[in-house]
N, C-alpha and C positions, 0 to 999 in steps of 0.2 A: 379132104377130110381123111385125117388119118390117125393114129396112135399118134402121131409126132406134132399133132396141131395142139399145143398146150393151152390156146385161149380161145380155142371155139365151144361157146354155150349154146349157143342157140345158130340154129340149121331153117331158113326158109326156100320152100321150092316150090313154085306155084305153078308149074307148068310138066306137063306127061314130061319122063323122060324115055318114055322106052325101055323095054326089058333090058338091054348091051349097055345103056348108062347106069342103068338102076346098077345093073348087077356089080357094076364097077365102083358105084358109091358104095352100095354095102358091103365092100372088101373093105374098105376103109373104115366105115361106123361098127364094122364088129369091135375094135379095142379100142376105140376110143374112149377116154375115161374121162374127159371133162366136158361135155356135149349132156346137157341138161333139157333140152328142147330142139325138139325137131318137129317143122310145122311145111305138113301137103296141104294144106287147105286151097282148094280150087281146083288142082293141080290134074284132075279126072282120070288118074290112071288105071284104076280098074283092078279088077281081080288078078290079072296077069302081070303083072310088073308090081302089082305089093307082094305076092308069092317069091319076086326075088329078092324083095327087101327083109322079109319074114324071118330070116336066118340070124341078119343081123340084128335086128331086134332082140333075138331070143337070147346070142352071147353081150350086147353093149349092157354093162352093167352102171351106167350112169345116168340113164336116162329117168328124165322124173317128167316128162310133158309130150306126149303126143297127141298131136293134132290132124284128123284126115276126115274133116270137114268138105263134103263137097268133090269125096275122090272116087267116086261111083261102085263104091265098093257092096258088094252082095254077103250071103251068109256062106260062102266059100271064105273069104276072107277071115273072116270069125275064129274059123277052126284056125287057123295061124294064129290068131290073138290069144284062144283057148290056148293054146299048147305054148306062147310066150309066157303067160301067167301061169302056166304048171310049172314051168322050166325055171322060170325064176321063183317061185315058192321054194320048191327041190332045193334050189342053191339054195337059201338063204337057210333053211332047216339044216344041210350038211353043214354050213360054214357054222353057225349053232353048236351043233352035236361035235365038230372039230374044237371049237373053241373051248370045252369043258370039259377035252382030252389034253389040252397043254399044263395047263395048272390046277391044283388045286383052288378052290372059291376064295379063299381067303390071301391067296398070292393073285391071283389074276388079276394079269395088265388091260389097258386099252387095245390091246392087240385085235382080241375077239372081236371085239363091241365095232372097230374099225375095217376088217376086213367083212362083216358080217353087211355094215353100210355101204358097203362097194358092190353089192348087188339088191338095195334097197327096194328097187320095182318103181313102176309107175303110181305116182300121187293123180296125175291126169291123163285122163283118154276123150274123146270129144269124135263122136262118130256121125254128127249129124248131116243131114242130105247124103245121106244114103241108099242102099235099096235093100236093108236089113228086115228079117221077116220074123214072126215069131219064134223060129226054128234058130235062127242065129244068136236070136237075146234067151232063151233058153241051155244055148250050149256058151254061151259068156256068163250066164250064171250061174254054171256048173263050177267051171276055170276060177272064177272068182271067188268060192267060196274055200278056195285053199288061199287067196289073198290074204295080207294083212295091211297092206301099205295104200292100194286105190279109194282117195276122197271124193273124188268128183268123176260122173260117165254123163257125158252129152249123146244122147240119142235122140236130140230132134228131128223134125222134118223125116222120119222113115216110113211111116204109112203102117206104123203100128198100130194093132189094137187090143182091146182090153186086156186080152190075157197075155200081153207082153208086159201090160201094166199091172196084174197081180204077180209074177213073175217077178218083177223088181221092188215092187213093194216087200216080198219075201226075202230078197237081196239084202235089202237095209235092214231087216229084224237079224238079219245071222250076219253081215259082214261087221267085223271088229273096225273098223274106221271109216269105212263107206260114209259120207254124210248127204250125198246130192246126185240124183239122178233127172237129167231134165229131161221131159217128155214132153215140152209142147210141142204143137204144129204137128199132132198127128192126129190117128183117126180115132181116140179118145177126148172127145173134146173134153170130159169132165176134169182131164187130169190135165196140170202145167208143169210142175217143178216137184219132184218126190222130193221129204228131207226125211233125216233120221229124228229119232227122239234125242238124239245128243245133240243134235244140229239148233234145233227146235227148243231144246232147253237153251242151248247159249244164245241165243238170240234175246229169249226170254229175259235171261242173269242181263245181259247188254244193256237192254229196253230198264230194267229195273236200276242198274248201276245210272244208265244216261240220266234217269229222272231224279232220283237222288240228287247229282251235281248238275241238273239244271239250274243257270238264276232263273232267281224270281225275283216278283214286285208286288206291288199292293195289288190285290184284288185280283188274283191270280189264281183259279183252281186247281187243284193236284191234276187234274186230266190234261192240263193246256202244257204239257209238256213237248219236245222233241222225242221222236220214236223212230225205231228201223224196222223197216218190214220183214214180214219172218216168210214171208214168198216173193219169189224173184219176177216183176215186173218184165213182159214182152219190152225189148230192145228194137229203137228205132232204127231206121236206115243210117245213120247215126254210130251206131253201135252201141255198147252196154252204157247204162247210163244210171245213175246213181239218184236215188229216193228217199228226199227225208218229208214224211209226213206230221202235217201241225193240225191238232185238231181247234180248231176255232171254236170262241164262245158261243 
């Protein structure tokens, strides 16, 4: 894994490597610029060897997916996630503010628009089976609210409660793209799947467009249409699994 790996997207490692490998991969994924996903899921390494990974995160400016599902990581780790999401907000406002020091508006090339997407951030993060506590989703909500890029944050299975869940509820009203925060399998049972009102309307538009262009036939009421659900269904052993609801006569 290096700057010179021109067709690697996606990175899986599902086993500890130890702080002496880690630190050696992430000499590599700091410039990497075509490495789109990188997935620890399993991989249990803990607060101590993502601290060496942490660096690289902060300079790889391509990355749009990470996944550390299942990597035993605590609200120590966090603060490296906080300060990834500063760090890349910061770039992406300099490259901004550079970009409208080249040209005037009416001559301005692709230039800006291009290097400004070379440090676009993360669209996913997925932190589930964890051992995050109210204190570390408090201080990613802080980080995140200079975001403009993260759609999706899995914090399942962490042993969260309520007020990690008004805490993210507060996320979705002030993040500009935020759409899904998943919070089952904690210690809120009332709560499953957070969505935005943006999320929540297109689901809506969707549900309304699908029944428009449903067929029909004789004898058929407007209700007996095809629909998509606007909350996301627990995932079998199986994995994710796809739901279309028919309301019957």
């Amino acid at each position: 894994v290096s700057a010179e790996s021109p067709r690697l997207n996606l990175l899986e490692v599902g086993v500890n490597l130890g702080t002496g490998i880690m630190r050696r991969l992430a000499e590599g994924l700091r410039f990497n610029d075509t490495l789109r996903c990188i997935s620890f899921t399993g991989s249990c390494m803990g607060d101590e060897v993502f601290a060496e990974l942490a660096p690289a995160l902060m300079e790889n400016s391509s990355l749009q997916v990470l996944l550390l599902q299942g990597c035993k990581l605590s609200d120590a780790s966090v603060y490296f996630l906080a300060l990834m999401f500063k760090h890349h907000a910061s770039k992406r406002a300099a490259k901004d503010w550079e970009s409208t020091l080249r040209t005037y508006p009416r001559d301005r090339t692709m230039s800006g628009d291009i290097e400004a997407a070379r440090v676009s951030g993360l669209v996913k993060i997925d932190l589930s089976n964890n051992y995050l506590t109210v204190v570390g989703v408090k201080r990613l909500r802080a980080a995140l609210q200079l975001d403009t890029k993260l759609v999706y944050l899995g914090l399942r299975c962490n042993g969260l409660r309520r007020e990690s869940t008004a805490a993210m509820r507060d996320l979705l009203r002030e993040h500009t793209a935020l759409e899904i925060v998943d919070l089952r399998d904690n210690r809120d049972p009332a709560v499953e799947v957070l969505r935005s009102d943006r999320s929540l309307r297109a689901a809506q538009m969707a549900n309304a467009q699908r029944a428009q262009t449903a067929p029909r036939w004789p004898n058929m009421r407007d209700d007996d249409v095809v629909s998509v659900p606007t909350s996301v269904p627990s995932a079998g052993p199986g994995g994710a699994r796809r739901y279309l609801a028919f309301q019957e006569k």
